[in-house]
Structures are given as C-alpha cells and as structure tokens.
N, C-alpha and C positions, 0 to 999 in steps of 0.2 A: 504493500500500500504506500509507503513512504517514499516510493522510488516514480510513483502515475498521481501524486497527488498533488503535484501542482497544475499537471492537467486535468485532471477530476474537479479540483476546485473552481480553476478557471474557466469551468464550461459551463458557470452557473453566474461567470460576471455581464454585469448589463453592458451591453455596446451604447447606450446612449447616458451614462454617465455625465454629469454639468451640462445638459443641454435643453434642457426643462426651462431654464430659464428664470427663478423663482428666487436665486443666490448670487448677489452681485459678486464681485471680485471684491469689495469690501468689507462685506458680510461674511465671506468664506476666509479672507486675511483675518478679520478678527476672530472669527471661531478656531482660527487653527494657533492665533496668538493668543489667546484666553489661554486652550491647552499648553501653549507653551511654557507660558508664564507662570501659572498654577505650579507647574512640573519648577520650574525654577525657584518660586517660592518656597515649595516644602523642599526644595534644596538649599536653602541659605545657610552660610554657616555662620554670621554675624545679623547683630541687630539693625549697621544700618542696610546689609544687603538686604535683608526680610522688607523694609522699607522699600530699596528702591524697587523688590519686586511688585511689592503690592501699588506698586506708585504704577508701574509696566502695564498690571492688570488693569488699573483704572483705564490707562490710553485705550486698551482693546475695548475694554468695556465701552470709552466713549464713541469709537468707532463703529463700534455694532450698534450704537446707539443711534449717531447721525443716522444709519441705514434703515434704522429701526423708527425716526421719527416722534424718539421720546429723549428724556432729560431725566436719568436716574439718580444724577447730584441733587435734585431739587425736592426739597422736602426729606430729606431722609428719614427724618426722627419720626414724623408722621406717618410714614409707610412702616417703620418698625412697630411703633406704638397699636396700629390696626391689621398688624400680618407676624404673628407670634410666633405663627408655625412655619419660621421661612426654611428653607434648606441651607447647611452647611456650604461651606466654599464649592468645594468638591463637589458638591451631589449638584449644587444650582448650575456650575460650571458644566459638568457631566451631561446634565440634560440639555442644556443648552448645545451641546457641540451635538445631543443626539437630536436633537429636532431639526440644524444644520442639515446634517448628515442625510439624514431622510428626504429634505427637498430636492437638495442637490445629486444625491443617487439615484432617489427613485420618483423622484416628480412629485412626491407629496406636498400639498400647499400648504405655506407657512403658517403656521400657528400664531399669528399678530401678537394676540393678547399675550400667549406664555412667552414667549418673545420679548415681549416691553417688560413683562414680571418678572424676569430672572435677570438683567441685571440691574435693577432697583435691591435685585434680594441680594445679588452679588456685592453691590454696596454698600449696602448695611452692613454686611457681614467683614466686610475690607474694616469698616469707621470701628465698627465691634474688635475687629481684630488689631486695631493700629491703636487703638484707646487703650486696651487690657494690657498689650503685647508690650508696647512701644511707650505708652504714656503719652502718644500724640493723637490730635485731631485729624479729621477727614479732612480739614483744609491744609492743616499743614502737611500731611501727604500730599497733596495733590500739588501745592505748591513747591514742596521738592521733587518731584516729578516732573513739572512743567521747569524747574531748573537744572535737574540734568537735561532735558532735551535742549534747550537754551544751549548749552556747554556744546551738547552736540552737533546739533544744527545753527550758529549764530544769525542767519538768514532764513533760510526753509531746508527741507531736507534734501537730502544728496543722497544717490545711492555710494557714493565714496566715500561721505561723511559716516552712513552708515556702518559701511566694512573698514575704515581704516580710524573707528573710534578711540579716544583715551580716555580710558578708564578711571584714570587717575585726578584726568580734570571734570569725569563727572562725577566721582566721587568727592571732589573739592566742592562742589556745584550743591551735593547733598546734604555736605558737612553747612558750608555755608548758610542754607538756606532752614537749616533745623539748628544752626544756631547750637551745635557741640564740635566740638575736637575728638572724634572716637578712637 
C-alpha cells in the first residue's frame, strides 16, 4: 500500500481546486498567515517575541478583515462581555483556516457571519492573552506591531524589504515602542 499510495490518494484530488472563485488572494494570504503565525506564537521562546507574534497575528487578522468587510479592533470589550463562550486561539484560528479551506477546495460558499465572528473572537482572545501574559494592552500590541512594520517597511512594503529584513532593528522598533530594554 505504501508504495501506490500517493497514486490512490491522488485520484480523489479535485482538478478544479481555487477556481470557484469565493477566496480572494487576500483572504487565502491571510488564512495561511493566521496558520503561520499561530504556529510561531506557540513557538516563542521570549516575552517580547510572544508579543511580536501576537502583534503578526493581529496584521493577518486585519487583512482577513479588510476582505471580510468588518473591524474586529472595535468594541472588543463589548463583544467579550456578550460572547462568553468564545473559542481559544487555536480552535477560532482552526476553524477559520477550515471554512477557508472549504470555499477555496471545494466551492462551498462563504460562511459571512462565522467569518466576521472568528476574528473578533480571535481578538479578544490576543487582548486576553497580551493582558495576562504580557501585562500589556490590545493597543499597545498593536502599536508595537505597526512599529516593527514601520522599521521594516519605512515607505510601503517591498518584497526585498520583506526577504532581506533586520531583525535586530525590528526588535529595536518593539523595545522602543513598549517602552522596556528586554
């Protein structure tokens, strides 16, 4: 079996894979940067890299947002206070790459609402986690975030800027803007 089973498997994949239509090239970058981010988070080995991950997460989030046509920064407290039962990082994240997944493979039509509600839930749980964790606010995450990109991008982004990044000045960028020496 081990030896026909990547032909066996492959004869059950869809030839019309992303062509449905339903997942911008936006909406698909930020679902596969959520997953990534996520994965880098619970990889951190310092407090302020846990930050800047959760700072990463927030950008994906915002970008699935623009796509999505909602604003999950707005009201947080609000949305916690009347949504008790939210899902953990992971599980909101999870569903969300699985609802991606599903439009984009197999033409299922977008779930709108679970869409805009997972990451409002995703944020709460970021400001939950950056508050306990870190002893910082949802804005001051966000705003050392928006200062490593600053560091990285001076102007708008490059894809050279991108791949030929320093670390070291956006870790200056993070110290900076939260205001410690770690």
């Amino acid at each position: 079996m081990t030896t026909t089973y990547l032909a066996l498997a492959m004869r059950t994949n869809s030839s019309v894979v992303g062509t449905h239509g339903h997942v911008s090239a936006d909406l698909l970058h930020a679902t596969l940067g959520l997953a990534d981010e996520l994965f880098e988070y619970q990889m951190s080995q310092s407090w302020l890299n846990a930050v800047e991950e959760l700072g990463d997460l927030c950008w994906f989030i915002a970008l699935a947002s623009t796509e999505l046509r909602t604003d999950p920064f707005q009201g947080v407290e609000h949305f916690t206070k009347f949504n008790q039962q939210l899902p953990i990082l992971a599980e909101a994240i999870a569903e969300f790459v699985g609802l991606i997944k599903k439009s984009y493979a197999y033409g299922k039509p977008l779930d709108l609402a679970r869409l805009r509600y997972l990451p409002a839930a995703m944020v709460a749980r970021i400001e939950a986690i950056a508050h306990t964790k870190a002893e910082r606010s949802l804005e001051e995450l966000l705003a050392s975030n928006i200062a490593k990109l600053t560091a990285r991008y001076p102007d708008k982004f490059t894809a050279e800027a991108a791949l030929t990044r320093s670390v070291k000045n956006e870790s200056g960028a993070l110290r900076l803007e939260l205001g410690t020496m770690l």
